[in-house]
C-alpha positions in Angstrom: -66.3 -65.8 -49.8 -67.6 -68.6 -52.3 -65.8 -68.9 -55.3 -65.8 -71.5 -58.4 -62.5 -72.5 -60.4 -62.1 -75.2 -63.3 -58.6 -76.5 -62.9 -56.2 -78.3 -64.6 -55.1 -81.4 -63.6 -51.2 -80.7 -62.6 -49.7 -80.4 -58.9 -46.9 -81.2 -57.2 -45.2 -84.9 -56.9 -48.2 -86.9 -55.5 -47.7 -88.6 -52.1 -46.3 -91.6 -51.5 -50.2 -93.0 -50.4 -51.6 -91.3 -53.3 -48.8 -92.8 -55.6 -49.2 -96.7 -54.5 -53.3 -96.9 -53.5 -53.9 -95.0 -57.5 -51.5 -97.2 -58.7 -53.4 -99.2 -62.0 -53.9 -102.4 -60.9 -51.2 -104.3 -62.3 -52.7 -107.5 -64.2 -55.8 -106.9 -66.5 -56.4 -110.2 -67.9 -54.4 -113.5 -67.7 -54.9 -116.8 -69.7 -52.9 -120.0 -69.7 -51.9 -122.1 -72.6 -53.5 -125.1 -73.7 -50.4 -127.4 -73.1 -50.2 -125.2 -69.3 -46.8 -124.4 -70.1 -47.1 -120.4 -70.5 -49.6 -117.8 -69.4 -50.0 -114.3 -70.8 -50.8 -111.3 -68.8 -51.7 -108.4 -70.5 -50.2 -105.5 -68.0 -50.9 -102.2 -67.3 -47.4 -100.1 -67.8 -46.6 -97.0 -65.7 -47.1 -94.7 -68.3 -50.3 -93.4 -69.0 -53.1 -95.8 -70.1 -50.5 -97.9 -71.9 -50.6 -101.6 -71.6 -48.8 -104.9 -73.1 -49.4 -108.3 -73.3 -46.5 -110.4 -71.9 -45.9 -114.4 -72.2 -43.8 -116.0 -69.6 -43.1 -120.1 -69.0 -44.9 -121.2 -66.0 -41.8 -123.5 -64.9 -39.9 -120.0 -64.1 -37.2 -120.6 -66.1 -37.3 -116.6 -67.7 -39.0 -114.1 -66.7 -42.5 -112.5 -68.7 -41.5 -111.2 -72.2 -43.7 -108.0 -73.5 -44.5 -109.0 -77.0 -47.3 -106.9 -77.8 -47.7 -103.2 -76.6 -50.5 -99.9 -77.0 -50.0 -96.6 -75.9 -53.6 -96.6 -74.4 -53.6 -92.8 -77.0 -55.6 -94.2 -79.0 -55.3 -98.1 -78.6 -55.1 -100.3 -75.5 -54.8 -104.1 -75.7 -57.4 -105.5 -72.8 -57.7 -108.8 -72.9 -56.0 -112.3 -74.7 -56.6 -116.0 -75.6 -54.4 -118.7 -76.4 -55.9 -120.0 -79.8 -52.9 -122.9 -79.7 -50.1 -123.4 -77.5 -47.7 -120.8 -80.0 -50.9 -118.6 -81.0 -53.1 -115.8 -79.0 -55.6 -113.4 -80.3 -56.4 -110.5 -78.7 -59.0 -107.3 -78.7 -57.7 -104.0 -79.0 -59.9 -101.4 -78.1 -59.7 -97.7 -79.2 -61.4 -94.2 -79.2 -61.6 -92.4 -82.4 -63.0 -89.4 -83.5 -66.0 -89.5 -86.1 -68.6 -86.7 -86.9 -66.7 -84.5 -84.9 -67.4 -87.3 -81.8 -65.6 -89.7 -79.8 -66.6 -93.5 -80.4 -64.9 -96.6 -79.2 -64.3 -99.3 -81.8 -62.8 -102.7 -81.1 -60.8 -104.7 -83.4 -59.1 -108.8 -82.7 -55.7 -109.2 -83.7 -53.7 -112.0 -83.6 -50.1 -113.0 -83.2 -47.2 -115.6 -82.3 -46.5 -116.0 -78.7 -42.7 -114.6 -79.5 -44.2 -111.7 -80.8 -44.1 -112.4 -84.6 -46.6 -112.7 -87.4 -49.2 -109.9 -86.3 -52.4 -110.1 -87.9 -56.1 -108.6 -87.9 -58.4 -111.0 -87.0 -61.4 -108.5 -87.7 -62.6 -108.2 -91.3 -61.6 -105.2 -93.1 -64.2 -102.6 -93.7 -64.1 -101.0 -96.5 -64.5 -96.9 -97.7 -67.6 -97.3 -99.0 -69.8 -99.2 -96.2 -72.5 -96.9 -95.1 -72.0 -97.1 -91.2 -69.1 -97.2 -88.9 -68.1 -101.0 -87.7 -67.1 -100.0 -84.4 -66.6 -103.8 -83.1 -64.3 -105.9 -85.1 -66.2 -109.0 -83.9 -65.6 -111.2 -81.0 -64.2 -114.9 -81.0 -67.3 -117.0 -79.4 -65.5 -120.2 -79.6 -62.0 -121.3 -79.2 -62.2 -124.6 -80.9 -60.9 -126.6 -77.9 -60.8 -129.9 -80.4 -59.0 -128.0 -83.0 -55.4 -127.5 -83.3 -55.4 -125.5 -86.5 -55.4 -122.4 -85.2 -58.8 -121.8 -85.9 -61.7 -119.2 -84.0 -65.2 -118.9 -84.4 -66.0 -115.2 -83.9 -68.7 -113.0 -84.6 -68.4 -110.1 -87.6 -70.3 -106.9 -88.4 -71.5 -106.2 -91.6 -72.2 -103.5 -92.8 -74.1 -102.3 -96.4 -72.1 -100.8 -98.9 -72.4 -98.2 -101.8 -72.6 -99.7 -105.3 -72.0 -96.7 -107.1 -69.6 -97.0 -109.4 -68.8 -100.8 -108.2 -70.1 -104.2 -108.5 -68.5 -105.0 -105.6 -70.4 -103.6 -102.8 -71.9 -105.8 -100.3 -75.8 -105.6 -99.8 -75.6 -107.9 -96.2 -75.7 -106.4 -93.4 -76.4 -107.6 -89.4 -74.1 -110.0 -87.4 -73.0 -113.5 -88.7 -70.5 -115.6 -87.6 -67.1 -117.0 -89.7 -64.3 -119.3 -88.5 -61.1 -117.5 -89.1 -57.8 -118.8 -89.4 -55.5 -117.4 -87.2 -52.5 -117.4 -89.9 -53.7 -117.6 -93.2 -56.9 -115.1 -92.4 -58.8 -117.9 -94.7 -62.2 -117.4 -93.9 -65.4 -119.3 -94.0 -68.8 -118.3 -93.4 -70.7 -120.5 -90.5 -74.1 -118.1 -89.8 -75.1 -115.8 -92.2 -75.8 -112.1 -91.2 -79.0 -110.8 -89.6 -79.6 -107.3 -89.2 -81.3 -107.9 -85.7 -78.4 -110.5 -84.1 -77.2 -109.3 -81.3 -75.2 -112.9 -79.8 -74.4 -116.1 -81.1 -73.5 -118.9 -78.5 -71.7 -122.1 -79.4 -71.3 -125.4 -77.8 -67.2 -124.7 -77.5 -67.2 -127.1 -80.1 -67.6 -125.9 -83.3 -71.2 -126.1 -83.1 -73.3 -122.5 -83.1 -76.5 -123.3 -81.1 -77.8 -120.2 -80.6 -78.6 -116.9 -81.4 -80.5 -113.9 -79.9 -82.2 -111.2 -81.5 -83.1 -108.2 -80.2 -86.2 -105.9 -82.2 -86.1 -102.1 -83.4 -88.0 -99.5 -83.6 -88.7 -98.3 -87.2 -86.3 -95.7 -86.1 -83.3 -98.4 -85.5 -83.3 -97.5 -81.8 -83.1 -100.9 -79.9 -85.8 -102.6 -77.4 -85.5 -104.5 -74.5 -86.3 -107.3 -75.3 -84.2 -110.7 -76.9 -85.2 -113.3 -78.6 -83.3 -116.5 -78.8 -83.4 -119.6 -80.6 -82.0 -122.7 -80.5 -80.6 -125.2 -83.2 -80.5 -129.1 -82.3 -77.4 -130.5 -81.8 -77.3 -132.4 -85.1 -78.3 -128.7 -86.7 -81.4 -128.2 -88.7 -83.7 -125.0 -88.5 -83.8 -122.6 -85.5 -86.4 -122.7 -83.4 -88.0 -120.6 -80.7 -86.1 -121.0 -77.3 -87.1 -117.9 -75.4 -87.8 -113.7 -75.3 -85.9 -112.2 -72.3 -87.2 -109.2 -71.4 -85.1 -106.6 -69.4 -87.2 -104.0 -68.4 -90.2 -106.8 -67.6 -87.2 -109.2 -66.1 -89.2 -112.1 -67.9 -87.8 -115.0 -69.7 -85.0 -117.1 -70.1 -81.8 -115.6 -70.9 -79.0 -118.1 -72.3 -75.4 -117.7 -71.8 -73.7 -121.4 -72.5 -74.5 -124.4 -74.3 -73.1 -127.7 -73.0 -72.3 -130.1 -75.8 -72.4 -133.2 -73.6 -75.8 -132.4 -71.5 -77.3 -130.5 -74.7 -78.6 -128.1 -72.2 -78.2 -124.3 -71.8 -77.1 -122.2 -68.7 -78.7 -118.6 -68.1 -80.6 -116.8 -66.4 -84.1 -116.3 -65.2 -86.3 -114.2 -62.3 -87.1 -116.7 -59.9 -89.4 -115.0 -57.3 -88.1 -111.6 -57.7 -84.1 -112.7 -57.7 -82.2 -114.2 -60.5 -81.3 -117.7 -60.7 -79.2 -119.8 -62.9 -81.2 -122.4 -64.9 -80.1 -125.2 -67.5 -82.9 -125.4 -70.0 -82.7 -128.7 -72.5 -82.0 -127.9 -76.2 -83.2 -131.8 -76.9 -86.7 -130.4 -77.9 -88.0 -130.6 -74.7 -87.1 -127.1 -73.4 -86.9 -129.1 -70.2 -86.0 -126.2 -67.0 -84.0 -126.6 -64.2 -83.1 -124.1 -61.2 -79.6 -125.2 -60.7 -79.1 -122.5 -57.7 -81.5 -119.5 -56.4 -81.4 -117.8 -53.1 -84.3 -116.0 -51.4 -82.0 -112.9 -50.3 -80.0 -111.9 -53.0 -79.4 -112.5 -57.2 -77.3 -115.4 -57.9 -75.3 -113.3 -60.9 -72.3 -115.2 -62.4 -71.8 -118.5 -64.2 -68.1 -120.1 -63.2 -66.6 -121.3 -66.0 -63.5 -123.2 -66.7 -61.0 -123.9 -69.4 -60.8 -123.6 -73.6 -64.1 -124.8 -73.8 -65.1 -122.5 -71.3 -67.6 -125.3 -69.6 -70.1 -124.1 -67.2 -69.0 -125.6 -63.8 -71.1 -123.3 -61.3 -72.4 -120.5 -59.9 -71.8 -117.7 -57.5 -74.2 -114.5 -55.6 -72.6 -112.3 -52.7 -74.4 -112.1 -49.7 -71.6 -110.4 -47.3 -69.3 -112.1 -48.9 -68.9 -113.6 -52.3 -69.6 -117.7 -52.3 -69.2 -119.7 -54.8 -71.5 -123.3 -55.3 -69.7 -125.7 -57.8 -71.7 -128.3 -59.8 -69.0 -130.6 -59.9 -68.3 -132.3 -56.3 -65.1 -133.4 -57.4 -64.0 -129.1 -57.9 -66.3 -127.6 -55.1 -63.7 -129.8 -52.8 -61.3 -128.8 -55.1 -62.1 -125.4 -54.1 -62.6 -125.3 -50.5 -59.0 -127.0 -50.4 -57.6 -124.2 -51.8 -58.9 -121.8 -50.0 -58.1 -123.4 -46.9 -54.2 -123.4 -48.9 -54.7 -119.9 -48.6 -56.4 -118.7 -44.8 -57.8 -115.5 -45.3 -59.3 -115.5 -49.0 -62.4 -117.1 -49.0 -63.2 -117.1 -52.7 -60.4 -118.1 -54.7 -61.4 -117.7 -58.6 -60.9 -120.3 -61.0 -58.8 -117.7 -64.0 -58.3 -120.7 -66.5 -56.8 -124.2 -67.3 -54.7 -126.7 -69.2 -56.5 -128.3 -71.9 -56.4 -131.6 -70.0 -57.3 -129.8 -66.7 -54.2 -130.6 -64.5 -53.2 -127.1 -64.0 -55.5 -124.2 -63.2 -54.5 -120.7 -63.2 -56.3 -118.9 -60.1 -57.2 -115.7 -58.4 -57.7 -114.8 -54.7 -57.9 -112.1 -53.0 -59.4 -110.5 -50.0 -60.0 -107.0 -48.2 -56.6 -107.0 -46.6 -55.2 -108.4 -50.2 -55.8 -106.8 -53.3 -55.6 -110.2 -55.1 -53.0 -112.4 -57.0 -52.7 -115.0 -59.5 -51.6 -118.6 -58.5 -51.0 -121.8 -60.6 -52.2 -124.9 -59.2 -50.4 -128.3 -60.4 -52.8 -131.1 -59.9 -50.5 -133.6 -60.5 -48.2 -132.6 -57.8 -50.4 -131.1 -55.8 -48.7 -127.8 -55.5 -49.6 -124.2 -55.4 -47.1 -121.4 -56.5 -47.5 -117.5 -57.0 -47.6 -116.5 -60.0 -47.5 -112.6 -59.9 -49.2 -109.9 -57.0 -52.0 -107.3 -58.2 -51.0 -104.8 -56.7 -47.2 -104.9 -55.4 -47.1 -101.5 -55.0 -49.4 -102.0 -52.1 -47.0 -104.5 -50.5 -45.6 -101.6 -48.0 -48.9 -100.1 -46.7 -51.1 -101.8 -43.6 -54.4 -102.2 -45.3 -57.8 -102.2 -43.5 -60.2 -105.3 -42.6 -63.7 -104.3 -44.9 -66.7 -105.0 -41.8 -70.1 -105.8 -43.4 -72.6 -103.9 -41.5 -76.1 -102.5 -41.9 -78.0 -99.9 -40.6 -81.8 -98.7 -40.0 -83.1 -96.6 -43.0 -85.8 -93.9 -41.8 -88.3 -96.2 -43.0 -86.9 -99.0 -40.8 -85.8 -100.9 -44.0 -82.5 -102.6 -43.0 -79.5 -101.8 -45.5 -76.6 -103.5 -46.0 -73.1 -101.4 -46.3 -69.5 -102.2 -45.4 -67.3 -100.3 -43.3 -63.6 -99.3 -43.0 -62.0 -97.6 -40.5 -58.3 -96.8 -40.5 -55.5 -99.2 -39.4 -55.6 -99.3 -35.6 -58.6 -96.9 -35.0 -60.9 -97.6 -32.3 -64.0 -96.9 -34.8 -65.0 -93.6 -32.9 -64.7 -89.5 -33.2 -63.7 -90.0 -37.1 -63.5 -88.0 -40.1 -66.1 -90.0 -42.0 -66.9 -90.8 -45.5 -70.0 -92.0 -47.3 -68.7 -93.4 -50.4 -72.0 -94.9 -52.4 -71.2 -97.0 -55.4 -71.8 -95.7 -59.2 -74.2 -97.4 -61.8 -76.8 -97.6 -60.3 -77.3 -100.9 -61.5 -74.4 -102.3 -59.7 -73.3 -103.1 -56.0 -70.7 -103.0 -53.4 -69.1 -106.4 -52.3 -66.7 -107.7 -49.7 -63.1 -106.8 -50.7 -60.1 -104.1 -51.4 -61.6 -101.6 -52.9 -58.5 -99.1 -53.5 -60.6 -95.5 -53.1 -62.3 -96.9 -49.7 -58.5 -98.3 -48.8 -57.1 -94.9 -49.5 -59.2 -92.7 -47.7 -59.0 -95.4 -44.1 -54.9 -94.8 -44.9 -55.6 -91.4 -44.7 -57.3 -91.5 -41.8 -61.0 -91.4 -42.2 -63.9 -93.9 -41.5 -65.5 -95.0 -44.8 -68.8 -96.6 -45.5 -70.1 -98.2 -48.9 -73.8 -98.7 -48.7 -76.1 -100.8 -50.9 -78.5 -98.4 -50.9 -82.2 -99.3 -52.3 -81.8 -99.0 -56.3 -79.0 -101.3 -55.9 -78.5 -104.6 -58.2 -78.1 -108.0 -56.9 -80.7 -108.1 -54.1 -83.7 -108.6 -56.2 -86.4 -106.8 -58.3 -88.1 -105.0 -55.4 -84.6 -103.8 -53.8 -83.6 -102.5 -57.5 -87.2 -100.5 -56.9 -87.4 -98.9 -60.4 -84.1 -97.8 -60.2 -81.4 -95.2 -58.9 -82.9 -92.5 -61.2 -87.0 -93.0 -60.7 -86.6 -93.8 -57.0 -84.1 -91.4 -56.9 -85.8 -90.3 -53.3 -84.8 -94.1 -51.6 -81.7 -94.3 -52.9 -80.4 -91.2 -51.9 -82.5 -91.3 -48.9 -80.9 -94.4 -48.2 -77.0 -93.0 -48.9 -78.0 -90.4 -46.6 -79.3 -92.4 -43.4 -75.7 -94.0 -43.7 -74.3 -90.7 -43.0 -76.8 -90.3 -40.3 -76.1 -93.9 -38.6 -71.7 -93.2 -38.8 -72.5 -90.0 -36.6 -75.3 -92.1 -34.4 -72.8 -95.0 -34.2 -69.8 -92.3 -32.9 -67.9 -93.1 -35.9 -68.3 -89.9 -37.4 -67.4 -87.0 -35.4 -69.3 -84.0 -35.2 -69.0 -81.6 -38.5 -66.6 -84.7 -39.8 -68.5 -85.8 -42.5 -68.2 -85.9 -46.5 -69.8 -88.0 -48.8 -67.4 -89.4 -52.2 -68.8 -90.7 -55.3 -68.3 -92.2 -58.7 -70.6 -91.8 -61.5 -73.7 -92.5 -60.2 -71.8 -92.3 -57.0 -71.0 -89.0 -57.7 -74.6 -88.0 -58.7 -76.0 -89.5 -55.7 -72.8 -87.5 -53.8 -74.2 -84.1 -55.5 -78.2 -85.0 -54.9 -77.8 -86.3 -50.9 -77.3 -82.0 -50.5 -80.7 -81.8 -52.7 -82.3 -83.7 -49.9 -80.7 -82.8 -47.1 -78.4 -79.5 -47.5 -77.0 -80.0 -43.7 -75.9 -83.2 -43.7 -72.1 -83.4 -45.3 -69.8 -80.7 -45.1 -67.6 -81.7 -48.1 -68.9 -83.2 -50.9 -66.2 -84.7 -53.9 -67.8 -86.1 -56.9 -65.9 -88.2 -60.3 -68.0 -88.3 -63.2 -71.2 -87.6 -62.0 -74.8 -87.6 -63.9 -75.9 -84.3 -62.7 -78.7 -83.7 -65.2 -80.7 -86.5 -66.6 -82.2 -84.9 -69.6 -78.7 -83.7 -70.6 -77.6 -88.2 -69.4 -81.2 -89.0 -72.2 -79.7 -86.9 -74.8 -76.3 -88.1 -74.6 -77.2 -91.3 -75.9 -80.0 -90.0 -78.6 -77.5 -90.6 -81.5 -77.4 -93.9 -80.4 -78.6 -97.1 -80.8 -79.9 -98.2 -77.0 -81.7 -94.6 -76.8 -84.6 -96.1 -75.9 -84.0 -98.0 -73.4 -81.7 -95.2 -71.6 -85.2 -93.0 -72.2 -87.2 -96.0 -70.5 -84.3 -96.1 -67.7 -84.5 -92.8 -66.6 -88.4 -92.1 -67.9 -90.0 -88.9 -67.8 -91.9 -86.6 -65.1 -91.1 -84.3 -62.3 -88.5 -86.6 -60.5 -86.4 -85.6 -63.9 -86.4 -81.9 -62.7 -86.3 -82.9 -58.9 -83.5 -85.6 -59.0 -81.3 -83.5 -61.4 -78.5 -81.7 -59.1 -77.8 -79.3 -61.6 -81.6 -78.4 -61.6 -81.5 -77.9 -57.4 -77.7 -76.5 -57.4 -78.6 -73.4 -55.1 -80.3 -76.5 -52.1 -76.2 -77.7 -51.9 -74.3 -75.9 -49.3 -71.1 -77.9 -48.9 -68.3 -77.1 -51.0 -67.8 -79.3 -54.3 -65.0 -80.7 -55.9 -65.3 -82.8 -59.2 -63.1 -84.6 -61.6 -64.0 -85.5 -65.1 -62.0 -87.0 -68.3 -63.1 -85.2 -70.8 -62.8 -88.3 -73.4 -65.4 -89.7 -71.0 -68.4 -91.4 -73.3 -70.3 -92.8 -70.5 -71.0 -89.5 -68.7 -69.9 -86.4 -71.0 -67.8 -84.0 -69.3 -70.5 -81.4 -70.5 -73.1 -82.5 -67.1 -69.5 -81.7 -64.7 -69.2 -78.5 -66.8 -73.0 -77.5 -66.2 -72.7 -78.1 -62.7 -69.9 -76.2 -62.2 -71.4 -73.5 -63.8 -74.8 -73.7 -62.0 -73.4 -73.8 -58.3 -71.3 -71.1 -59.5 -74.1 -68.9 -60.6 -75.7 -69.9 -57.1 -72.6 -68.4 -55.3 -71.5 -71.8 -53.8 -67.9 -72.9 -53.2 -67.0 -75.2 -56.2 -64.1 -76.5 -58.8 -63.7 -79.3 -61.5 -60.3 -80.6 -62.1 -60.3 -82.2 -65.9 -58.5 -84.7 -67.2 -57.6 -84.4 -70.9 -57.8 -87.6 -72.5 -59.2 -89.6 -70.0 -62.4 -91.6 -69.7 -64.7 -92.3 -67.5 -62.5 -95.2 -65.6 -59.3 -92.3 -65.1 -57.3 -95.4 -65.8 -54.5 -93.8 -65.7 -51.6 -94.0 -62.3 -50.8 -90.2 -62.7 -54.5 -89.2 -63.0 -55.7 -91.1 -60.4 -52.8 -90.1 -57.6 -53.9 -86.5 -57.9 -57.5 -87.3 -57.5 -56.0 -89.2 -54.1 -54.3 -86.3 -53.3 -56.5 -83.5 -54.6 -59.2 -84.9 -52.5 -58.0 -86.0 -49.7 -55.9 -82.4 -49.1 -59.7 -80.7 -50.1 -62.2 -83.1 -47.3 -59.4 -81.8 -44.7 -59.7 -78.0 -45.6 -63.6 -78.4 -45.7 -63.4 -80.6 -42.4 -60.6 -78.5 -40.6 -58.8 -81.5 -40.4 
């Protein structure tokens, strides 16, 4: 008999698997010192969201010292800089309620690297500004030359009631101040403008540029940015480009080298991104540093307190990385020869004088860990594991495969199959990625690991709607060519039961966000296909995804994304609940601000009044990332013990 529930999140002591694969992963940012004699790793805790920012010698001699810590209920320190070799400022981000709703806001403090002298970086606002300041500002230049303690960081500012004051400030935009790190002294460098929406310095002290981005008379944002540039001996701004995101035209500027008086970006080269220096000498001079003609080339490497721009790197089935500099691309391929196995080894940070760098590499059988690399004496040393929790558990080599789409199109996907398996007669798993505007690449990926520990196939495909493969793989997108994509996640369940992977009646499909919409809609299409379906934080309703974000700024633009017509009604899978067959299980935080919780709720409710087989578990106080150990092992659990019941497993 079908029956719907909404549980709460509580059961028994996870599993041991559950415990160590929804483990947080244990480093979320890590920075090294100027002098590269400390590095500070802000660490998730064990409890809840909590985190703190430790400082530890890079010698050894004592072990890493918490000096800063957040509950994660309301605050959670995520990431830190070293603004001298005694001094750090970090960002502290936080949900609050206002209005009766829950916003983020983000606010820089700074403090002493033993912990003392705690200060707010970010400008007070006071009671009678007419908006909320929900970013405190952001330091956009480190002041590398400068040992003052200084930052150049952005701040908001926003109009304020005069009644009854002569003090209320009638500015209001984005400008940019340098801000002592001690004294709070602080001196205006770019005056406010209501439509700023970046400023980019040379690392120097030098602002260069800055993008602005049109409104509707409404105040909802466009698409569009438009950036100028300052020469390097200042004077008035002048036009540098207008990046258009929906039209992918333009130039769009992310760093400014002071020596070459250039700027790095990004521009559509042939339907794929590409990075290209443009010259700020007047010129406007463009050059295609690197472009590919199969996939986006989509990150800038950069390296050290003046954050220079020292290459590029795109992911065909694996992540490679093209250096600038011949002198650190054989840097590079050294070190990953140091360490067989990891083929990309990321370049975290470095000394001020650039003889000790502060790395990252991982792989699919290691979910990563941080290194320090003397120059000088040429040696390599570990500096602390990811994931150490993991350090007991076989883990499973990630194949890149791809498979025949109905329409012949080839797509690319990566499989797992579970530790020793011969790759046939499996429970199977379709696990597409969320965004949509996103991708799966080589490497752990701790659901996928899980699920191959538990024993089941599992297969990520890069279905068409995608990111990173260019403009006509992206289509319009996950949501207006709803019918590819999910055509596309489907064919992989078709080609796992082709291949023999999947055994008959074996297979489930598990999603994320748009993962889990696409998890929900695959039934829509085609109501036979999975037997099991387990979805976290899924869109199911894109009117109810519009009007989430209608109080809000970038409305607009989410309106454009998902646009109007019948593939609203069609691609919604609480419109089409009584098409899905297979039993459902979803999760949702309901402090989740990228998805509501309302669009799990509605679907719940919907399948249930279609008679189907259904249950949410929710998480109180989560988001939409779960980031939270406890949360996440009973998702493991909770899923894995519900795809065996559905299977008969």
């Amino acid at each position: 008999m079908a029956f719907s529930a909404l549980a709460p999140a509580v059961q028994a002591e996870p599993s041991a698997a559950a415990k160590a694969f929804g483990a947080r992963e244990r480093v979320v940012d890590a920075s090294m010192s100027p002098d590269g004699k400390s590095v500070a790793l802000v660490q998730a805790l064990a409890n809840g969201q909590a985190t703190a920012l430790f400082v530890a010698p890079l010698d050894g001699s004592s072990q890493p010292k918490p000096i800063l810590t957040s509950s994660g209920n309301p605050d959670r320190v995520t990431d830190c800089g070293w603004v001298s070799n005694t001094r750090l400022a970090c960002n502290i981000y936080m949900l609050l309620v206002r209005d009766a709703r829950k916003l983020g806001f983000s606010r820089l403090a700074a403090l002493n690297a033993d912990g003392s002298k705690v200060v707010e970086l970010s400008a007070r606002t006071r009671n009678f500004a007419w908006s909320y300041q929900q970013s405190g500002g952001g330091v956009i230049d480190w002041l590398a030359d400068d040992a003052s303690g200084a930052v150049l960081m952005t701040r908001n500012y926003a109009e304020e009631g005069t009644t009854g004051t002569l003090l209320g400030n009638q500015r209001e935009g984005v400008g940019v101040e340098r801000v002592d790190s001690t004294t709070l002294a602080r001196t205006p460098v770019e005056p406010p403008r209501g439509d700023a929406v970046e400023f980019i310095s040379d690392q120097h002290g030098a602002v260069r540029i800055v993008g602005q981005q049109p409104r509707t008379n409404v105040g909802y944002s466009t698409a569009r940015v438009n950036y100028s540039y300052r020469p390097a001996g200042g004077g008035a701004w002048t036009a540098l480009s207008t990046y258009d995101d929906d039209a992918h035209t333009g130039f769009a500027p992310v760093a400014v080298d002071r020596d070459l008086n250039a700027a790095y970006g990004y521009e559509w080269v042939n339907g794929r991104q590409a990075v290209v220096r443009v010259s700020l000498d007047g010129t406007l001079k463009r050059e295609v540093l690197l472009a590919r003609d199969d996939v986006d080339v989509d990150r800038l490497i950069r390296i050290g307190r003046d954050r220079r721009v020292v290459g590029a790197s795109y992911a065909t089935e694996k992540r490679q990385a093209v250096f600038f500099d011949p002198a650190l691309q054989g840097l590079a391929n050294a070190l990953s020869k140091a360490l067989p196995g990891h083929p990309g080894v990321h370049f975290v940070d470095a000394s001020q004088d650039g003889a000790r760098l502060l790395l990252w590499a991982g792989s699919d059988v290691d979910p990563g860990r941080y290194y320090l690399f003397d120059k000088t004496a040429k040696k390599l040393s570990e500096v602390m594991p990811d994931r150490p929790e993991l350090d007991a558990f076989k883990l499973s080599p990630v194949q890149p495969v791809s498979y025949k789409a109905a329409d012949g199109t080839m797509v690319p996907a990566y499989l797992t199959l579970p530790p020793g398996s011969d790759g046939k007669n499996l429970p199977a798993i379709v696990l597409p990625h969320g965004g949509p505007s996103s991708r799966d690449e080589w490497g752990f990926d701790w659901l996928a690991q899980f699920f191959a520990h538990q024993g089941y196939a599992v297969l990520q495909p890069n279905y068409r709607g995608s990111s990173g493969y260019g403009e006509a793989w992206f289509q319009k997108n996950g949501f207006q060519s709803w019918k590819t994509a999910i055509g596309d996640v489907n064919d992989a369940g078709r080609w796992l039961t082709a291949q023999g992977i999947a055994a008959p009646g074996k297979l489930a499909i598990v999603g994320w966000s748009y993962g889990g919409y696409a998890a929900l809609q695959s039934s829509v299409l085609d109501p036979d296909l999975f037997k099991a379906i387990v979805a976290v934080a899924p869109v199911t309703d894109l009117d109810a995804l519009r009007e989430e974000r209608r109080v809000f700024t970038d409305y607009k633009i989410t309106d454009a994304f998902i646009g109007r017509g019948s593939h609203v009604k069609e691609g919604s899978p609480a419109q089409n609940a009584d098409r899905i067959k297979a039993p459902v299980l979803m999760f949702h935080g309901d402090d989740d601000s990228n998805v509501r919780i309302g669009e799990s709720r509605l679907m719940l409710s919907r399948l249930k009044a279609a008679g189907r087989k259904a249950e949410l578990v929710e998480f109180p106080g989560l988001d939409h990332q779960l980031n939270d150990a406890a949360a996440r092992a009973t998702l493991l659990d909770r899923a894995d013990a519900f795809l065996k019941a559905a299977l008969g497993l």
